[in-house]
C-alpha positions as CSV (number, residue, x, y, z in Angstrom):
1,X,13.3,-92.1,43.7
2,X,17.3,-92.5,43.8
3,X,17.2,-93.9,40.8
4,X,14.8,-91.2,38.8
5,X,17.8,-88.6,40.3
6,X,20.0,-90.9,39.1
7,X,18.5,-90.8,35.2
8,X,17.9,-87.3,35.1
9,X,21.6,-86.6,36.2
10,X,22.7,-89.1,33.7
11,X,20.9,-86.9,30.9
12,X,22.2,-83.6,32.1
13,X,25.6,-85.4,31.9
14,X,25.0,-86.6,28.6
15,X,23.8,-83.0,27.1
16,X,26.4,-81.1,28.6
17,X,28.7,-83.7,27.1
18,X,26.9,-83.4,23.6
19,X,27.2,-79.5,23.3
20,X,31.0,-79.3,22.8
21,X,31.2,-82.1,20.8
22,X,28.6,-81.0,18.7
23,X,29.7,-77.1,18.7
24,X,33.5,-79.4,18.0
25,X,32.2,-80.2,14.5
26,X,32.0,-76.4,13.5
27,X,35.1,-75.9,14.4
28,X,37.2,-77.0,11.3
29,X,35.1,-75.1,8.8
30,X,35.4,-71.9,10.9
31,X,39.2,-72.5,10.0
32,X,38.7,-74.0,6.5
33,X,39.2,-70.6,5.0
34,X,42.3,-69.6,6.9
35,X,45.4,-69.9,5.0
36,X,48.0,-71.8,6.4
37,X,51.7,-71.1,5.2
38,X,53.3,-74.5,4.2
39,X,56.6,-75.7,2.8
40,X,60.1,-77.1,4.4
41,X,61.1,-73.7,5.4
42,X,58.3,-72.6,7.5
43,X,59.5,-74.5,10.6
44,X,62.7,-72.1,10.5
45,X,60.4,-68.8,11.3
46,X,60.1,-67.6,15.0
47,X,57.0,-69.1,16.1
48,X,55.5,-65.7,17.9
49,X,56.8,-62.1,18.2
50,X,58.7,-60.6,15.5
51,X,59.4,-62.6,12.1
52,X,56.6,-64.7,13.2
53,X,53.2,-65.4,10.9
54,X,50.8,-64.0,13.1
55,X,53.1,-60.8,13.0
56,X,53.9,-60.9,10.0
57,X,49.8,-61.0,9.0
58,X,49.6,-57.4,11.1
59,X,52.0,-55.5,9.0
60,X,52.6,-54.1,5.4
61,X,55.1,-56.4,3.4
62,X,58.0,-54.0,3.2
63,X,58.2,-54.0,6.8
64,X,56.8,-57.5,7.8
65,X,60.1,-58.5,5.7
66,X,62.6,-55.7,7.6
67,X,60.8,-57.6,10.8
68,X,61.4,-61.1,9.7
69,X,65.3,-62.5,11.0
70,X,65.1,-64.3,7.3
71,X,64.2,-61.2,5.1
72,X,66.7,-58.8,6.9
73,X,68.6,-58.5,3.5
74,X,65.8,-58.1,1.3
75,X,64.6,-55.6,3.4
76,X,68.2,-53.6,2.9
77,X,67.8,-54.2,-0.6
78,X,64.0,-52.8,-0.7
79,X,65.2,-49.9,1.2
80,X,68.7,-49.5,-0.8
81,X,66.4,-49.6,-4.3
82,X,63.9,-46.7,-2.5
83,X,60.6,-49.6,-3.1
84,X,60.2,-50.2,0.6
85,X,57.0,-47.1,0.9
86,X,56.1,-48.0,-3.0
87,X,55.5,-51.8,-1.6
88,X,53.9,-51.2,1.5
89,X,51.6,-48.3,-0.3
90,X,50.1,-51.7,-3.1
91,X,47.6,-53.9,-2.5
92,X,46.9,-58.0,-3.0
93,X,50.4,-57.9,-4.2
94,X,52.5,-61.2,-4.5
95,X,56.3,-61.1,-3.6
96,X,58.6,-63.8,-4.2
97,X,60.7,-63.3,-1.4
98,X,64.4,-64.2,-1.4
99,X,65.8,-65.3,1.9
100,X,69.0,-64.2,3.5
101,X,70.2,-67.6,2.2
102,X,69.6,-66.5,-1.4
103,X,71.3,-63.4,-1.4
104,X,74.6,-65.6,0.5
105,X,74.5,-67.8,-3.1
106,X,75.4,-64.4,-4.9
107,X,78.9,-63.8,-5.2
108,X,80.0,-61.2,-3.1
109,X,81.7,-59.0,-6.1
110,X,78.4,-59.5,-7.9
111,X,75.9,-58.4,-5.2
112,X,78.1,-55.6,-4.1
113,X,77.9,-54.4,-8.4
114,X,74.1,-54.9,-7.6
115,X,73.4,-52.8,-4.8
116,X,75.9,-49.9,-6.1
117,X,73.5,-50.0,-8.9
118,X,70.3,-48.5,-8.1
119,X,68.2,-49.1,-11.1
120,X,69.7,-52.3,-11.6
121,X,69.1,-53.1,-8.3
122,X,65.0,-51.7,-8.7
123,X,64.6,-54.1,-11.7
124,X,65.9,-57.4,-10.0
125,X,63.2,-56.8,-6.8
126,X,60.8,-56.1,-8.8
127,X,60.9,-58.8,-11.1
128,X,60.0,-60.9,-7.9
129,X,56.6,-59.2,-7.0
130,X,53.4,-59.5,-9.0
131,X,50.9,-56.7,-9.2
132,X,48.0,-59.5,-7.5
133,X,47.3,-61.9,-5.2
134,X,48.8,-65.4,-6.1
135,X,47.0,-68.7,-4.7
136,X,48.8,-71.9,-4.3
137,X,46.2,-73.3,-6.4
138,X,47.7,-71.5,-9.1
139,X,51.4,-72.3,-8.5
140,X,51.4,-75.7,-10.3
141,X,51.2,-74.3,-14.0
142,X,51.5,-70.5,-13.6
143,X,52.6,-67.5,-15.4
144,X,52.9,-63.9,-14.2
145,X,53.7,-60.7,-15.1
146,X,55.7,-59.0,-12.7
147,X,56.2,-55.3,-11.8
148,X,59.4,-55.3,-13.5
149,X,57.5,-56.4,-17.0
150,X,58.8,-59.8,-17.9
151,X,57.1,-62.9,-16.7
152,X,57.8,-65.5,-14.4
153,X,56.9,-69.1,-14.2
154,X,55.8,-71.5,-11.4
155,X,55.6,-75.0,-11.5
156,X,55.3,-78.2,-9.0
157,X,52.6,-79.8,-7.2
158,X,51.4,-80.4,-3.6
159,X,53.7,-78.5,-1.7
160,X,56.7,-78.4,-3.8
161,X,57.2,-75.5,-6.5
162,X,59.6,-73.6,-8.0
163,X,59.6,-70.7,-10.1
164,X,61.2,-70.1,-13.3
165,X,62.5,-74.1,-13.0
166,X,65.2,-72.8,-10.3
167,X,64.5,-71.1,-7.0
168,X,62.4,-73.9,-4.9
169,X,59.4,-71.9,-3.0
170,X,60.7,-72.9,1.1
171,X,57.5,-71.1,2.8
172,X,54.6,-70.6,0.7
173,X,51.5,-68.3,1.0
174,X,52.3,-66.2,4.1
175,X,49.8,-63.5,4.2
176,X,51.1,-59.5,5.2
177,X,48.5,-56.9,5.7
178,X,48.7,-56.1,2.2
179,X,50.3,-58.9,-0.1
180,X,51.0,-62.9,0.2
181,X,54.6,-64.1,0.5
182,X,56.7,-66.9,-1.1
183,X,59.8,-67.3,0.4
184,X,62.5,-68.4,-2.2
185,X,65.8,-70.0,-2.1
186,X,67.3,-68.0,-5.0
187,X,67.8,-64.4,-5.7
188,X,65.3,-64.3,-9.3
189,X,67.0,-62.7,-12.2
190,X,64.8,-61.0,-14.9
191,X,65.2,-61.7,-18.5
192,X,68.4,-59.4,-20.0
């Protein structure tokens, strides 16, 4: 008798063991379709409150970036070029997004000629936002038309890229409520 309690314990052991496991191999294509932001420069975001990923996939672009302790000067710039509202207003938009560290490798005399120049300063940011959504699948060879109305170029593999041959791509494909993100090294220029 002990040893019929004994089986039939064993095999409720054994199923309740089996359910996780076999709920477990579900698991990773619930997730397959999540985008996960990759690159060198990713470690250097806050990993939860404001500036963070999960934040930053809440809010509209414009202000995920005012929000985000690496876009504060973008953000200024957005704002100082009146495209903060026009950027939050567009949808499955792509912006190229210079870091604070981008706009520091501007001279000072030049980026203070910049911002006192408001059209000037609207045709720089928006040569670094696309009117679509851009995959990384389509970063190793790409070409894009940007807002401004010249094109830039991306190239690279894996989880390296660069666009226009310059400005290496440090956080790639950081999704806003409304656009996906590429954080770049370099403040992009558009063709004079």
């Amino acid at each position: 008798m002990s040893s019929h309690r004994i089986r039939t314990s064993a095999a409720a052991i054994a199923a309740v063991v089996a359910l996780p496991l076999s709920l477990g191999a579900f698991a990773p294509q619930a997730f397959a379709d999540t985008p996960s932001p990759f690159g060198t420069g990713c470690s250097s975001l806050p990993n939860s409150g404001k500036g963070s990923t999960t934040e930053m996939s809440k809010e509209r672009v414009a202000t995920a970036a005012a929000n985000n302790p690496k876009l504060t000067k973008l953000a200024l710039a957005l704002k100082d070029a009146g495209l903060t509202t026009k950027l939050n207003d567009a949808k499955h938009i792509t912006v190229f997004a210079p870091t604070n560290a981008a706009f520091d490798k501007v001279s000072k005399m030049q980026l203070a000629d910049l911002l006192k120049d408001k059209a000037q300063l609207k045709k720089v940011l928006t040569y670094h936002v696309v009117d679509k959504a851009i995959t990384p699948s389509e970063l190793p060879n790409g070409s894009f038309k940007t807002l401004e109305g010249s094109t830039l170029k991306t190239s690279g593999s894996g989880e390296s890229f660069k666009v226009n041959d310059t400005a290496k791509i440090v956080c790639g494909d950081i999704k806003t409520a409304n656009a996906t993100v590429y954080l770049v090294d370099e403040v992009l220029m558009p063709p004079s």
